[in-house]
Backbone as a ProteinNet text record, in pm:
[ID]
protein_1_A
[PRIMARY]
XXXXXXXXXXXXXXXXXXXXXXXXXXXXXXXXXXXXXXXXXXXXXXXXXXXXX
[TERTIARY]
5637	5620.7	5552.9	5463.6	5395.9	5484.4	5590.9	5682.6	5772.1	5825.9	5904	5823.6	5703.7	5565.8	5561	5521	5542.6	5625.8	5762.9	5889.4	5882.6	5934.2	5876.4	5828.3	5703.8	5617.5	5611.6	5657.1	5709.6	5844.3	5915.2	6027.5	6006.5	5913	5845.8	5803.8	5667.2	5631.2	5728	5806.1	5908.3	5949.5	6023.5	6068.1	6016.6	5863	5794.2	5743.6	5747.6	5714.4	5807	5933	6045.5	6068.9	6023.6	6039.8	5895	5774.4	5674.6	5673	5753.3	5756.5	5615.2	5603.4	5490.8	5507.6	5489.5	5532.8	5457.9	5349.3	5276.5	5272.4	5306.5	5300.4	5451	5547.7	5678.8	5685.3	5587.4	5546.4	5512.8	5365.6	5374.1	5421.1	5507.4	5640.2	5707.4	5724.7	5799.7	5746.8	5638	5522.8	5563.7	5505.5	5406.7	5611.6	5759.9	5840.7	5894.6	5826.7	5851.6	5782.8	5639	5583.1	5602	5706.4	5771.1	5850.7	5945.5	6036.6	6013.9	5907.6	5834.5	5779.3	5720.2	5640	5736.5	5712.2	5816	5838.9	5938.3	5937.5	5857.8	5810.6	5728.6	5800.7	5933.2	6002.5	6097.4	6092.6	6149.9	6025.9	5974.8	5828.9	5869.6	6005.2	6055.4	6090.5	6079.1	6113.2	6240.2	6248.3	6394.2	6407.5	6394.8	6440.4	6552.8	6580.1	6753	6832.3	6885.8	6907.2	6946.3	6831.4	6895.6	6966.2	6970.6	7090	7281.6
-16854.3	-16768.4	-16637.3	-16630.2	-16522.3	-16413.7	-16523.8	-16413.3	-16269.4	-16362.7	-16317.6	-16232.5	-16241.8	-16144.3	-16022.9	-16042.2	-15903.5	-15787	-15887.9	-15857.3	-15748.5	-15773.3	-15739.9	-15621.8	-15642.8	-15568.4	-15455.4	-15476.9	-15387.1	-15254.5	-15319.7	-15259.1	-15234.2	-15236	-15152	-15019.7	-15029.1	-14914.7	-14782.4	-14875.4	-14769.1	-14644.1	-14745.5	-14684	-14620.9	-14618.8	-14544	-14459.2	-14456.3	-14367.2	-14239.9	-14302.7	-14258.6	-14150.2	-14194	-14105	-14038.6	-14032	-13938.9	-13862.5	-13892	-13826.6	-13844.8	-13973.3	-13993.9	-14073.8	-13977.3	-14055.2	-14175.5	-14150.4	-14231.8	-14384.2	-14377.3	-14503.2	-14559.4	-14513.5	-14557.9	-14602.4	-14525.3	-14598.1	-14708.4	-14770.8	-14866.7	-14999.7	-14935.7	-15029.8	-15070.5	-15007.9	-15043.4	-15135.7	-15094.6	-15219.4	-15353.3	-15307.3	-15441.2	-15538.1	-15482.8	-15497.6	-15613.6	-15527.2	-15637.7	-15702.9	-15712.2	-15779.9	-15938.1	-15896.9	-16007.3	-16096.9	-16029.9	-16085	-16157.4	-16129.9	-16171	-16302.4	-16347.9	-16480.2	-16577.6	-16705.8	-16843.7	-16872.1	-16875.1	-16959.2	-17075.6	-17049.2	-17143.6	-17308.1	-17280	-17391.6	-17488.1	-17420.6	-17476.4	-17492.2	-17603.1	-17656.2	-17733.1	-17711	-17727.2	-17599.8	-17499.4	-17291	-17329.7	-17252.1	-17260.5	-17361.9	-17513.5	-17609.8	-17651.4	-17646.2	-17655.5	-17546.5	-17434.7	-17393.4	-17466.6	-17500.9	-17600.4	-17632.2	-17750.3	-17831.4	-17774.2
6673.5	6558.6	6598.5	6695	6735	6824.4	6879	6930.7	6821	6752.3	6654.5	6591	6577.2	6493.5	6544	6697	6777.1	6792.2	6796	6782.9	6663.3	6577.6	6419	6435.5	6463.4	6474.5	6487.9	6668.8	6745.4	6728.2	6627.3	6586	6485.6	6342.2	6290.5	6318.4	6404.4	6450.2	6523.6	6591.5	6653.4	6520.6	6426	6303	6209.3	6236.7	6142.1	6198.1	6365.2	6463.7	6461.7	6434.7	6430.6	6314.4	6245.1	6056.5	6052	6094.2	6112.6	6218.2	6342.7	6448.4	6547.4	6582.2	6638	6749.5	6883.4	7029	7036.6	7011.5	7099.6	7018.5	6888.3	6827.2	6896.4	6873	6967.3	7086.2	7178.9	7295	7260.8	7195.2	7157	7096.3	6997.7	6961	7120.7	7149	7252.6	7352.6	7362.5	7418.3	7363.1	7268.2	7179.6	7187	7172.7	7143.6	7336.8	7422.7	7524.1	7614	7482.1	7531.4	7477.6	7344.1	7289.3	7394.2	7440.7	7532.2	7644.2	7690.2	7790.5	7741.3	7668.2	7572.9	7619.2	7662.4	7632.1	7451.7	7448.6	7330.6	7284.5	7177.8	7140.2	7095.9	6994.2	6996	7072.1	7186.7	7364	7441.1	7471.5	7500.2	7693.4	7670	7818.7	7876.5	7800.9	7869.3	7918.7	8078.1	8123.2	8189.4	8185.3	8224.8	8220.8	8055	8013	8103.7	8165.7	8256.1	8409.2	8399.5	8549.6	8511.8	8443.1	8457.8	8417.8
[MASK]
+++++++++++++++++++++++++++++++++++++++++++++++++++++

């Protein structure tokens, strides 16, 4: 859930960064956006195991 939060989040700010014209919050979106991606999933408690096989 915390992934998806960030996520969110992250792509918020971009968009409001976006419509005020504000770099530096976009930078951040963009952050905060892969720092999502990076996270294991929380509801796959085996990560990339399924993969191997």
């Amino acid at each position: 859930m915390v992934k998806l939060k960030d996520k969110v989040t992250g792509k918020l700010k971009q968009v409001v960064a976006e419509v005020v014209g504000d770099g530096k919050l976009q930078q951040e979106g963009k952050k905060q956006e892969e720092k999502a991606k990076e996270k294991p999933n929380e509801l796959n408690p085996l990560g990339d195991l399924n993969q191997l096989t």
